[in-house]
C-alpha positions as protocol buffer text, in pm:
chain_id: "A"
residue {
  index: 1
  type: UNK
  ca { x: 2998 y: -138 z: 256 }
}
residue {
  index: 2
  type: UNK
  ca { x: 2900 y: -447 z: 411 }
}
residue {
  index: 3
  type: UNK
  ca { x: 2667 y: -665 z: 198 }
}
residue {
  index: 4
  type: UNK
  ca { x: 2335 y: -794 z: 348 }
}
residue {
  index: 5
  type: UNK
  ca { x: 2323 y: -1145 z: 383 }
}
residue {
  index: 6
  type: UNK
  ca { x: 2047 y: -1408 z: 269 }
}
residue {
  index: 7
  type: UNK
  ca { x: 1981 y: -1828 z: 270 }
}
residue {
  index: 8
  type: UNK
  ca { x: 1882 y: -2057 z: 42 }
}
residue {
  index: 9
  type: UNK
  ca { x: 1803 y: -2379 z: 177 }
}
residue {
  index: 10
  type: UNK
  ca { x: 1773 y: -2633 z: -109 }
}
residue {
  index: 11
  type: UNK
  ca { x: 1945 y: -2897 z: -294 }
}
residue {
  index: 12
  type: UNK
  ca { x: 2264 y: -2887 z: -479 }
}
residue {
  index: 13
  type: UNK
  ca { x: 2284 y: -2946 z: -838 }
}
residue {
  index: 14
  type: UNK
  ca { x: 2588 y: -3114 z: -954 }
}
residue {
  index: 15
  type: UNK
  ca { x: 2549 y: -2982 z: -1332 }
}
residue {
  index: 16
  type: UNK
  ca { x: 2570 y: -2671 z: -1159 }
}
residue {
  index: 17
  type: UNK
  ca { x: 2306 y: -2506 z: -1321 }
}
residue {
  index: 18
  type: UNK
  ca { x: 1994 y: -2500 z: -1081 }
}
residue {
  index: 19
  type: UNK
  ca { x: 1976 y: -2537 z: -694 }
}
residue {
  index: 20
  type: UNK
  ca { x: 2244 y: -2419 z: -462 }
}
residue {
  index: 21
  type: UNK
  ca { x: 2450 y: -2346 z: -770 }
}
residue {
  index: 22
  type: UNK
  ca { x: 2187 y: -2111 z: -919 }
}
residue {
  index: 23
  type: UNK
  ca { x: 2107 y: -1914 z: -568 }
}
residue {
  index: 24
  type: UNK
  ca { x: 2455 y: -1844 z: -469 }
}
residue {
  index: 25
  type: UNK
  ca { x: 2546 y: -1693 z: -810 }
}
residue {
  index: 26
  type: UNK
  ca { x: 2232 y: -1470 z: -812 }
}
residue {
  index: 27
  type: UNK
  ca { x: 2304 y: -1377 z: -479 }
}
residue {
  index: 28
  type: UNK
  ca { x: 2667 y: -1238 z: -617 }
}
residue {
  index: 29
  type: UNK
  ca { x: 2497 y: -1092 z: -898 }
}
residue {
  index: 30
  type: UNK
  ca { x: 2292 y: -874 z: -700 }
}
residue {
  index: 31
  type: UNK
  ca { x: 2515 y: -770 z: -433 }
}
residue {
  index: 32
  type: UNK
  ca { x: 2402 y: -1004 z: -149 }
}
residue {
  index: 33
  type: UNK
  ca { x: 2633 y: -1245 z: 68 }
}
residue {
  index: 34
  type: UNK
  ca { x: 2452 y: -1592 z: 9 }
}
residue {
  index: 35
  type: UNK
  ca { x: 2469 y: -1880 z: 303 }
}
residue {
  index: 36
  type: UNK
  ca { x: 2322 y: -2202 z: 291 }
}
residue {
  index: 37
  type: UNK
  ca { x: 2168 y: -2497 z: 401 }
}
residue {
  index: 38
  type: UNK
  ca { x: 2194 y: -2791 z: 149 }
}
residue {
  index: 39
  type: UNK
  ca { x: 1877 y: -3024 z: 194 }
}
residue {
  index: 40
  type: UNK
  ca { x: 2022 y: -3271 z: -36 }
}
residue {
  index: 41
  type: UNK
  ca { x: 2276 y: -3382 z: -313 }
}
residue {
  index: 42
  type: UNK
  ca { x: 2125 y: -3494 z: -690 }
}
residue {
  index: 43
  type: UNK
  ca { x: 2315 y: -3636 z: -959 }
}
residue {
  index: 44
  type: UNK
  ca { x: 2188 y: -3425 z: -1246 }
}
residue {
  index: 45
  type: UNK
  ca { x: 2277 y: -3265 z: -1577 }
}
residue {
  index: 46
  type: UNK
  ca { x: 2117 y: -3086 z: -1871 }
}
residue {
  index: 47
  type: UNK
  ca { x: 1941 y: -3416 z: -1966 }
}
residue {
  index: 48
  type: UNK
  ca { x: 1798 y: -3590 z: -1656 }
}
residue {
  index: 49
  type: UNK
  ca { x: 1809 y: -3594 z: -1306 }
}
residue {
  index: 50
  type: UNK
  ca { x: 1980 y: -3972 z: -1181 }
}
residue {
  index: 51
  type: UNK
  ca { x: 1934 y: -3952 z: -808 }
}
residue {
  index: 52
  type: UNK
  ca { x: 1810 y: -3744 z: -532 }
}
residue {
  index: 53
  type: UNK
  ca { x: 1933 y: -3831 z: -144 }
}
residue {
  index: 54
  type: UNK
  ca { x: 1818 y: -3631 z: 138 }
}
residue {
  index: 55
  type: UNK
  ca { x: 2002 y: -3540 z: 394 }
}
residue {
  index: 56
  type: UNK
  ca { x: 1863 y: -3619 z: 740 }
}
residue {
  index: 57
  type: UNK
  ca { x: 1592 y: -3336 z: 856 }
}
residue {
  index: 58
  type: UNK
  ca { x: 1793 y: -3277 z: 1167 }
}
residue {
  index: 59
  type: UNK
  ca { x: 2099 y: -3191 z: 1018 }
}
residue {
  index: 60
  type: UNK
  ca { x: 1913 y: -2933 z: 774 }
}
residue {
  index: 61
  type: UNK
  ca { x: 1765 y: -2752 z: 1091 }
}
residue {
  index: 62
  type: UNK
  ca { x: 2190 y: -2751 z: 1238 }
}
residue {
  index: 63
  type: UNK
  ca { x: 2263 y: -2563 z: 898 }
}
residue {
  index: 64
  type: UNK
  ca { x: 2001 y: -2338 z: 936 }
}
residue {
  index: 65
  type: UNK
  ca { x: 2052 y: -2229 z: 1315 }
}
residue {
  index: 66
  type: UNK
  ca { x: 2430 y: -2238 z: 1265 }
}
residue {
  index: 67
  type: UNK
  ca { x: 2380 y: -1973 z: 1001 }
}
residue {
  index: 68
  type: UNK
  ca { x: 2125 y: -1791 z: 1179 }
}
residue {
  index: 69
  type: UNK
  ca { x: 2311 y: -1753 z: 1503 }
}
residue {
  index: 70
  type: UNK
  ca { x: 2612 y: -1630 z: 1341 }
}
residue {
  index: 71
  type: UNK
  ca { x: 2544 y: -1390 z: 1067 }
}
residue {
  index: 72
  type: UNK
  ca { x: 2256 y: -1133 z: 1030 }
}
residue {
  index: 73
  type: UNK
  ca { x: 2024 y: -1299 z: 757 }
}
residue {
  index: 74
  type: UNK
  ca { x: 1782 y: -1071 z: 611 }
}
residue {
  index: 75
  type: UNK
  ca { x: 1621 y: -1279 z: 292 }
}
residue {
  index: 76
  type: UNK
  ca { x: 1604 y: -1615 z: 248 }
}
residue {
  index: 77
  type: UNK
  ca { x: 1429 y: -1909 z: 54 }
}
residue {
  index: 78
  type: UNK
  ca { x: 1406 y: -2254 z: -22 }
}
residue {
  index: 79
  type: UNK
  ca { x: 1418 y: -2460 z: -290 }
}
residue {
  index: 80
  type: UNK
  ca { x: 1424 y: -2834 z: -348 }
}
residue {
  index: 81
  type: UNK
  ca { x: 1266 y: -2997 z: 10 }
}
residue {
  index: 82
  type: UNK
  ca { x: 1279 y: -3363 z: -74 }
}
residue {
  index: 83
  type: UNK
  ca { x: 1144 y: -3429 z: 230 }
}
residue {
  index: 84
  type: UNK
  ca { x: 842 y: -3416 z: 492 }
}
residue {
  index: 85
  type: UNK
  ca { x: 1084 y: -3422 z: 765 }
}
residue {
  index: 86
  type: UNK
  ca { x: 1260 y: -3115 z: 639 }
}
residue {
  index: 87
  type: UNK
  ca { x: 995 y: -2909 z: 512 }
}
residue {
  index: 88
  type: UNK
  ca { x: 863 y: -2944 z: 887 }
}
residue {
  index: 89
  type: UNK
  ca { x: 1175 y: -2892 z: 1012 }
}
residue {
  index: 90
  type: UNK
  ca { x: 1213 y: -2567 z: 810 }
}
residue {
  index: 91
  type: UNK
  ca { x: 840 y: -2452 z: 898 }
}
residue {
  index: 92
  type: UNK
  ca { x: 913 y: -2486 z: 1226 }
}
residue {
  index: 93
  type: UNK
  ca { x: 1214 y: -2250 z: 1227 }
}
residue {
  index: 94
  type: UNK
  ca { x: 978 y: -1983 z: 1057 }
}
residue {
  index: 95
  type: UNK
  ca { x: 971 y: -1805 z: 1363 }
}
residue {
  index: 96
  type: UNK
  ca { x: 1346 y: -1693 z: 1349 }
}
residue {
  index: 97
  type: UNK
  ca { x: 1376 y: -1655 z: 967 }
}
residue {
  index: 98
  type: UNK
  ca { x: 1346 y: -1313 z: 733 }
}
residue {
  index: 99
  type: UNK
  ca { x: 1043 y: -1331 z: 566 }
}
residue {
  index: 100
  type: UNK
  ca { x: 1059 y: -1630 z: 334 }
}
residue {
  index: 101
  type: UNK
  ca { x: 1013 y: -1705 z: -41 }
}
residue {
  index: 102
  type: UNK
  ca { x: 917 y: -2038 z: -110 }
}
residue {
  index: 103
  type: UNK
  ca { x: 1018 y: -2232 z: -432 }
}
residue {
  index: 104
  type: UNK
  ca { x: 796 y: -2552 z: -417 }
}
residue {
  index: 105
  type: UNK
  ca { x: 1067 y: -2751 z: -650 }
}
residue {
  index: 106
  type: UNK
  ca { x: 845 y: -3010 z: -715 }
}
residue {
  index: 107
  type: UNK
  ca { x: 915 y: -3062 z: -1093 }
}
residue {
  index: 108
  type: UNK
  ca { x: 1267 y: -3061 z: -1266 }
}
residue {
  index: 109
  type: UNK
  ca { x: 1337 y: -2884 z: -1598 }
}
residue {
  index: 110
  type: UNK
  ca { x: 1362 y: -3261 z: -1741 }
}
residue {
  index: 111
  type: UNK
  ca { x: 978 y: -3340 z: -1632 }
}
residue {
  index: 112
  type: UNK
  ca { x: 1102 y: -3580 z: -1363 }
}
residue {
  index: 113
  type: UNK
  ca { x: 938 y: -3549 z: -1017 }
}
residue {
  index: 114
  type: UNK
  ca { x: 1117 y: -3447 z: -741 }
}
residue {
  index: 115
  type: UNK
  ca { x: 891 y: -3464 z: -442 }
}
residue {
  index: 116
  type: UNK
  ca { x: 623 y: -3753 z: -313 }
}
residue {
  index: 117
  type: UNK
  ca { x: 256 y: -3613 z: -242 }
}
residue {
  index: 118
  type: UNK
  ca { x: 333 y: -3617 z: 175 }
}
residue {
  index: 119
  type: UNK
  ca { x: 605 y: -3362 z: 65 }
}
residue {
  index: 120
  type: UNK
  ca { x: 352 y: -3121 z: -179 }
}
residue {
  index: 121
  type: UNK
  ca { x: 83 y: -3120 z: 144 }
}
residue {
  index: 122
  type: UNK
  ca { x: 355 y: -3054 z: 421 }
}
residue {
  index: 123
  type: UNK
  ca { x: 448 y: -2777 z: 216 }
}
residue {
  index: 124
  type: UNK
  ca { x: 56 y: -2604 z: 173 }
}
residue {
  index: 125
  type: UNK
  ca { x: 28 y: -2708 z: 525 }
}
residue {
  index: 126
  type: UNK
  ca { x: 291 y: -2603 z: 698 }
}
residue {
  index: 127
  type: UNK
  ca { x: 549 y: -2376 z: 451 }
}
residue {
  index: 128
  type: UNK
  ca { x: 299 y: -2211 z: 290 }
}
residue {
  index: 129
  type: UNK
  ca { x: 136 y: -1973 z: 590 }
}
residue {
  index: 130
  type: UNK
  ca { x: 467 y: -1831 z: 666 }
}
residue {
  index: 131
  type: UNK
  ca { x: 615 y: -1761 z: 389 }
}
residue {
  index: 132
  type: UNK
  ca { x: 590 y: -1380 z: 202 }
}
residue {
  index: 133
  type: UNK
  ca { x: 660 y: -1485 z: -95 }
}
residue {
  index: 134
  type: UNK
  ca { x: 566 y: -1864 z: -285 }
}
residue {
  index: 135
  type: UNK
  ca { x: 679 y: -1865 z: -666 }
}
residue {
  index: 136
  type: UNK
  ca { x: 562 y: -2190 z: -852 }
}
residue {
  index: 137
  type: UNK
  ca { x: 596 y: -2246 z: -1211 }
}
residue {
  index: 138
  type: UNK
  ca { x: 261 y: -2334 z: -1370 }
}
residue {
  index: 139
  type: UNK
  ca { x: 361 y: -2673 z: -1376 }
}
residue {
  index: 140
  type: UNK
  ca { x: 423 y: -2692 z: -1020 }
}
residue {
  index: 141
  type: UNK
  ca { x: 114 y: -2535 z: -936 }
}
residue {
  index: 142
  type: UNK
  ca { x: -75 y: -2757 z: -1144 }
}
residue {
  index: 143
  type: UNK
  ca { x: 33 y: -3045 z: -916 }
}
residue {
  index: 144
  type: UNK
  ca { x: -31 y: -2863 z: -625 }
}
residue {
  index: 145
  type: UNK
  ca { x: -401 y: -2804 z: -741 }
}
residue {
  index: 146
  type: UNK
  ca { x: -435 y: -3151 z: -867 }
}
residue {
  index: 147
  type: UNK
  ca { x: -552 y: -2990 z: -1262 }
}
residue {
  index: 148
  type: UNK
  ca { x: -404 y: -2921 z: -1604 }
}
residue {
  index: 149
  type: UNK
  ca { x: -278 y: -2558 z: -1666 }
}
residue {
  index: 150
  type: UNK
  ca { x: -290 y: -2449 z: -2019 }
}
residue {
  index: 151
  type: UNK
  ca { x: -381 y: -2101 z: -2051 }
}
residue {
  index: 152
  type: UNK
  ca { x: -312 y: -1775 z: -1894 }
}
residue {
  index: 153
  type: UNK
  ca { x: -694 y: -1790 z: -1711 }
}
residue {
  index: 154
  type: UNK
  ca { x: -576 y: -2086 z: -1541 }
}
residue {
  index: 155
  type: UNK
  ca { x: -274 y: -1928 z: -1409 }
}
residue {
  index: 156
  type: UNK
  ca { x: -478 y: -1641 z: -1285 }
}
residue {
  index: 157
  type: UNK
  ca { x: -723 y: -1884 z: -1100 }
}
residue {
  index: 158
  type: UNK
  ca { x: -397 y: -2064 z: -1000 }
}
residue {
  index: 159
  type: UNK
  ca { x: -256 y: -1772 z: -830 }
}
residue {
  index: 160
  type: UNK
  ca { x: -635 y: -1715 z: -652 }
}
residue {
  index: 161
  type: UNK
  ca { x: -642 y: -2065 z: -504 }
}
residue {
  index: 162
  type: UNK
  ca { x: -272 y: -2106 z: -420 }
}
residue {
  index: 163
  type: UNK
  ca { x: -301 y: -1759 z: -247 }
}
residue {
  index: 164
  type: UNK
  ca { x: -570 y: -1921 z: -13 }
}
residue {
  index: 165
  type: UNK
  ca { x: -234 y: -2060 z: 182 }
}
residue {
  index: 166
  type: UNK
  ca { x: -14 y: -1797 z: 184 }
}
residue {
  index: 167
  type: UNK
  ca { x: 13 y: -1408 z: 122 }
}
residue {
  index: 168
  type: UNK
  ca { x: 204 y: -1368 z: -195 }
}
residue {
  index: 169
  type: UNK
  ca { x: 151 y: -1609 z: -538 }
}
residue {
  index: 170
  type: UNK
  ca { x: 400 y: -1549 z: -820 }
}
residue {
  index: 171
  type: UNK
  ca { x: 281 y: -1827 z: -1113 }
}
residue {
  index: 172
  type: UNK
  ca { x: 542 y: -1821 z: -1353 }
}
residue {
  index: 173
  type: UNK
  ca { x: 417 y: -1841 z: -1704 }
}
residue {
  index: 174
  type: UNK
  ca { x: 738 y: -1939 z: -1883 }
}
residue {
  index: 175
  type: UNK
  ca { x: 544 y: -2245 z: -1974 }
}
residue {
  index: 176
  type: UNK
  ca { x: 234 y: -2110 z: -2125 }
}
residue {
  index: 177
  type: UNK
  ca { x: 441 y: -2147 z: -2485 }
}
residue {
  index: 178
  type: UNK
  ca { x: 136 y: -2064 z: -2669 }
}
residue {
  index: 179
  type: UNK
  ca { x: 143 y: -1715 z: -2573 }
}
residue {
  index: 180
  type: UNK
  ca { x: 322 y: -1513 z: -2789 }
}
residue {
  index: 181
  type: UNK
  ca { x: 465 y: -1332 z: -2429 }
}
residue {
  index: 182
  type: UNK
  ca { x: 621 y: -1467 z: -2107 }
}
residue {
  index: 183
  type: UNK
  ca { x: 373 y: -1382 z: -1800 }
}
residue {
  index: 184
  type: UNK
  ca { x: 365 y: -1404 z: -1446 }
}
residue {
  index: 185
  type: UNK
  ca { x: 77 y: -1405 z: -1276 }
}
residue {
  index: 186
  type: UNK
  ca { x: 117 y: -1221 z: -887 }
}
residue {
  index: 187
  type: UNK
  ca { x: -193 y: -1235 z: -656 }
}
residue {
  index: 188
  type: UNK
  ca { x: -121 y: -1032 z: -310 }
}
residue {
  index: 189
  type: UNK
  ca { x: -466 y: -1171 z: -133 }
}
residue {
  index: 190
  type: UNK
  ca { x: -658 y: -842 z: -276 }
}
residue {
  index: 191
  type: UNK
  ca { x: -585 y: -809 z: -627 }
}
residue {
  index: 192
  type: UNK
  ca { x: -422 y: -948 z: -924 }
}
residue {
  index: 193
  type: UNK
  ca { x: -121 y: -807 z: -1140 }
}
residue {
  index: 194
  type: UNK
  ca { x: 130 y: -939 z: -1399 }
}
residue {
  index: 195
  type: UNK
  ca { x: 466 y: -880 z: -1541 }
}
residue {
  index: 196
  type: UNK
  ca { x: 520 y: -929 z: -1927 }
}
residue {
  index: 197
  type: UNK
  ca { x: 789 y: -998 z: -2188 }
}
residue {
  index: 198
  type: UNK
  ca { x: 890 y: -1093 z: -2487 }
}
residue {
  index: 199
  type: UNK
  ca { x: 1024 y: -1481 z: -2486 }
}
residue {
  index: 200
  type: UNK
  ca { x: 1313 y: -1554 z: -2540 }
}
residue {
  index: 201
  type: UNK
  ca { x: 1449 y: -1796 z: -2823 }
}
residue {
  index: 202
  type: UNK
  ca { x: 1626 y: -2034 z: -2573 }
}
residue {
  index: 203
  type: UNK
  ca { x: 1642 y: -2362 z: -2497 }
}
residue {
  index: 204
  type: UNK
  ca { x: 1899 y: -2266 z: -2218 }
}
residue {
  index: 205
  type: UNK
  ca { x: 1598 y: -2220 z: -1835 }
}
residue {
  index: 206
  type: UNK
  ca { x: 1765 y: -2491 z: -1631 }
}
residue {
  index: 207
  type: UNK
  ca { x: 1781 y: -2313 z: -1285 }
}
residue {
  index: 208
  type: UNK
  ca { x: 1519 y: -2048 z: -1398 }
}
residue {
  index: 209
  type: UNK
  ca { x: 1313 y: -2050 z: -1123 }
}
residue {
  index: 210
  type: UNK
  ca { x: 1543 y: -2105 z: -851 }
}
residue {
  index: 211
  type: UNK
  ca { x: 1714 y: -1826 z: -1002 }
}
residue {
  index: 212
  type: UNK
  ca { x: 1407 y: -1606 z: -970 }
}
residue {
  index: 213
  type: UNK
  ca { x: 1329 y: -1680 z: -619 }
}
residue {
  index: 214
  type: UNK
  ca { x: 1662 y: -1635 z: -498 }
}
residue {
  index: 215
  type: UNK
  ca { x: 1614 y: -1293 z: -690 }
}
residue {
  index: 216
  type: UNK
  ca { x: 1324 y: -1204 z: -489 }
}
residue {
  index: 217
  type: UNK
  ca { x: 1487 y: -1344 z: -158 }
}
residue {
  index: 218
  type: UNK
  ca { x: 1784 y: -1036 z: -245 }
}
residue {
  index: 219
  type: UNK
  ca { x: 1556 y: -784 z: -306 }
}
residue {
  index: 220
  type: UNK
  ca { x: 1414 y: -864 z: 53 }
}
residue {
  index: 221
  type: UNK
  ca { x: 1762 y: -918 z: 184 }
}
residue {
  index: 222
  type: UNK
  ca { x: 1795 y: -518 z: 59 }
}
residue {
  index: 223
  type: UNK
  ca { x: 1519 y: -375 z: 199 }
}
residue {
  index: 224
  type: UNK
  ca { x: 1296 y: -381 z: -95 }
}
residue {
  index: 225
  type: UNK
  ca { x: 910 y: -419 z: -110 }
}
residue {
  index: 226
  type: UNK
  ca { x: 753 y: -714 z: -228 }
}
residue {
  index: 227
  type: UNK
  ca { x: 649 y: -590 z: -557 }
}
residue {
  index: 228
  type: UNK
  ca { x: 973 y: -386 z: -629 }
}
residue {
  index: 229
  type: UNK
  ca { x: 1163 y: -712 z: -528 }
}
residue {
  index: 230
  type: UNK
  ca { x: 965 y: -938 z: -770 }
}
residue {
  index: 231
  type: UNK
  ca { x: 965 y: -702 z: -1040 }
}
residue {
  index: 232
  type: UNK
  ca { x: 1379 y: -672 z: -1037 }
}
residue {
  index: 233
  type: UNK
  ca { x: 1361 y: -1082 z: -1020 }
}
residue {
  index: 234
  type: UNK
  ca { x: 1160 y: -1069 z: -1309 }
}
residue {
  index: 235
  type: UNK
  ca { x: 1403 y: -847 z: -1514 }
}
residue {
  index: 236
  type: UNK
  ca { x: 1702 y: -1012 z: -1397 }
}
residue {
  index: 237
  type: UNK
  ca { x: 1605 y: -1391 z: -1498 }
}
residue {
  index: 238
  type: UNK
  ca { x: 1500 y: -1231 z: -1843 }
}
residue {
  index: 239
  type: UNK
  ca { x: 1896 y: -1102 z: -1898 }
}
residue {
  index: 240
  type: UNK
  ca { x: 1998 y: -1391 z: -1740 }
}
residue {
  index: 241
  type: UNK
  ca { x: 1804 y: -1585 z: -2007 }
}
residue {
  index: 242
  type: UNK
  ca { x: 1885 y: -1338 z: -2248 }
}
residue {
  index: 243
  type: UNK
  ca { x: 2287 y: -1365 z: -2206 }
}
residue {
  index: 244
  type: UNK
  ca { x: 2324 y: -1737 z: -2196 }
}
residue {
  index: 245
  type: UNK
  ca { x: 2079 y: -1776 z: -2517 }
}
residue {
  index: 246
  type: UNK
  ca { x: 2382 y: -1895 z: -2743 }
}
residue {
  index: 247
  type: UNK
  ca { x: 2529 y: -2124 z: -2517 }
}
residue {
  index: 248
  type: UNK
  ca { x: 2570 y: -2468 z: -2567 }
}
residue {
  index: 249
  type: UNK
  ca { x: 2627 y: -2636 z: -2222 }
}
residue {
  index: 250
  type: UNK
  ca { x: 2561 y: -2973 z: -2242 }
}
residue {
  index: 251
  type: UNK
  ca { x: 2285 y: -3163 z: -2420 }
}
residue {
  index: 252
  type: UNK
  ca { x: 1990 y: -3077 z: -2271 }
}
residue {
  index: 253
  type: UNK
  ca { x: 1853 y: -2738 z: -2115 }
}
residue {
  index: 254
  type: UNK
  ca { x: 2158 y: -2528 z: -2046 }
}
residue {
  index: 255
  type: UNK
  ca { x: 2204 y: -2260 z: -1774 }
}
residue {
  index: 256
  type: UNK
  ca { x: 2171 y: -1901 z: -1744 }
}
residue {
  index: 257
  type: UNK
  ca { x: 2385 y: -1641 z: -1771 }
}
residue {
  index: 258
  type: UNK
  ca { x: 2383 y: -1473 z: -1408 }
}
residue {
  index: 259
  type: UNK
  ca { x: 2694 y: -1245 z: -1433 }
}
residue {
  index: 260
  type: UNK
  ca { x: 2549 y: -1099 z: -1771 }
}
residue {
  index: 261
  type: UNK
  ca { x: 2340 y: -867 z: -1519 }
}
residue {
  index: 262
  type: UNK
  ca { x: 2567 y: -523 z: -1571 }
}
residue {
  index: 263
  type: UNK
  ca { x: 2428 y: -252 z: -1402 }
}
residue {
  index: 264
  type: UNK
  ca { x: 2106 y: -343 z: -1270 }
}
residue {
  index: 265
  type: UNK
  ca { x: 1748 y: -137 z: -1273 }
}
């Protein structure tokens, strides 16, 4: 059978762990053909994150529409946009894209930035209303609402506010470490839901959340609803964390284990 196919337009991670990397491997995991458009390079491993460089907006927008004319795309998403150019060049090709999950990489797993504040508003201005599906961590959408995030009522109010932009809020809760469970927080513009676990002794999330929107973009890709597809996403990051819990891939925050995903839901 042929697989559906979905995009990831983000930057590539040359540790291998996150970005690109991540999406194309959780793509295979789940059954989906993955294409892309890379909206940058980084040099980056488990420790830190030495250098972004964008690639030029235009050429981002070639990517996409060479992609897009070609092959039948039916879930995509974006991660790192380093860029106002490109996130405006990427809103603007809304129009001819599946419906969308949004990433807003603003934040590395080391704690370094990764986008300027022109970037964070383009985004809630322009990437926000058309996407289905926007999945910040809750320190992302800290910076996005310009206020500290410490407990799970904040991530509820987070998922309110951000959902004033856009239609779907996932606030991942992975961070919330004083909560004896990992949470995310959905809001769907009429009511509020969440998705528990237990955590995870790990010190191995690099590429976590691109891992779980590329999750969601597959579900999509397959014809799932938006629940059912963030729900899956949700279980598969948690094996993914899961399998790669004893690794020890470089010094810092090590990847995930994508291909320990057996049989699926």
């Amino acid at each position: 059978m042929t697989p559906p196919v979905a995009l990831t337009i983000a930057g590539s991670d040359s540790g291998g762990a996150a970005g690109i990397q991540a999406d194309l491997r959780t793509f295979a995991a789940l059954g989906v053909f993955g294409t892309t458009a890379i909206t940058c390079t980084t040099a980056q491993n488990s420790i830190e994150v030495r250098a972004v460089n964008a690639l030029p907006g235009a050429l981002v927008r070639q990517q996409v529409e060479a992609v897009l004319d070609d092959l039948p795309v039916r879930g995509a998403k974006t991660g790192l946009l380093p860029s106002e150019e490109i996130v405006r060049e990427v809103a603007s090709l809304s129009h001819r894209l599946p419906p969308l999950v949004v990433d807003p990489v603003l934040v590395a797993t080391s704690g370094a930035r990764l986008a300027d504040d022109a970037t964070m508003v383009a985004c809630l201005r322009h990437l926000f209303p058309v996407a289905a599906v926007v999945t910040p961590n809750v320190a992302e959408a800290a910076v996005l609402l310009g206020r500290e995030l410490s407990t799970l009522e904040d991530a509820r109010e987070a998922a309110r506010r951000l959902g004033e932009h856009t239609a779907v809020v996932v606030v991942k809760g992975g961070h919330l470490s004083q909560l004896p469970v990992s949470v995310d927080v959905v809001w769907d513009g009429q009511e509020s839901w969440e998705i528990s676990r237990p955590r995870i002794a790990t010190g191995n999330t690099h590429g976590s959340g691109c891992t779980f929107s590329a999750a969601v973009a597959a579900g999509l890709a397959q014809g799932m609803a938006v629940r059912e597809s963030v729900e899956r996403a949700n279980e598969f990051v948690h094996a993914a964390l899961e399998g790669s819990a004893g690794w020890h891939l470089g010094a810092g925050a090590g990847p995930l284990d994508h291909f320990g995903w057996k049989d699926g839901p």
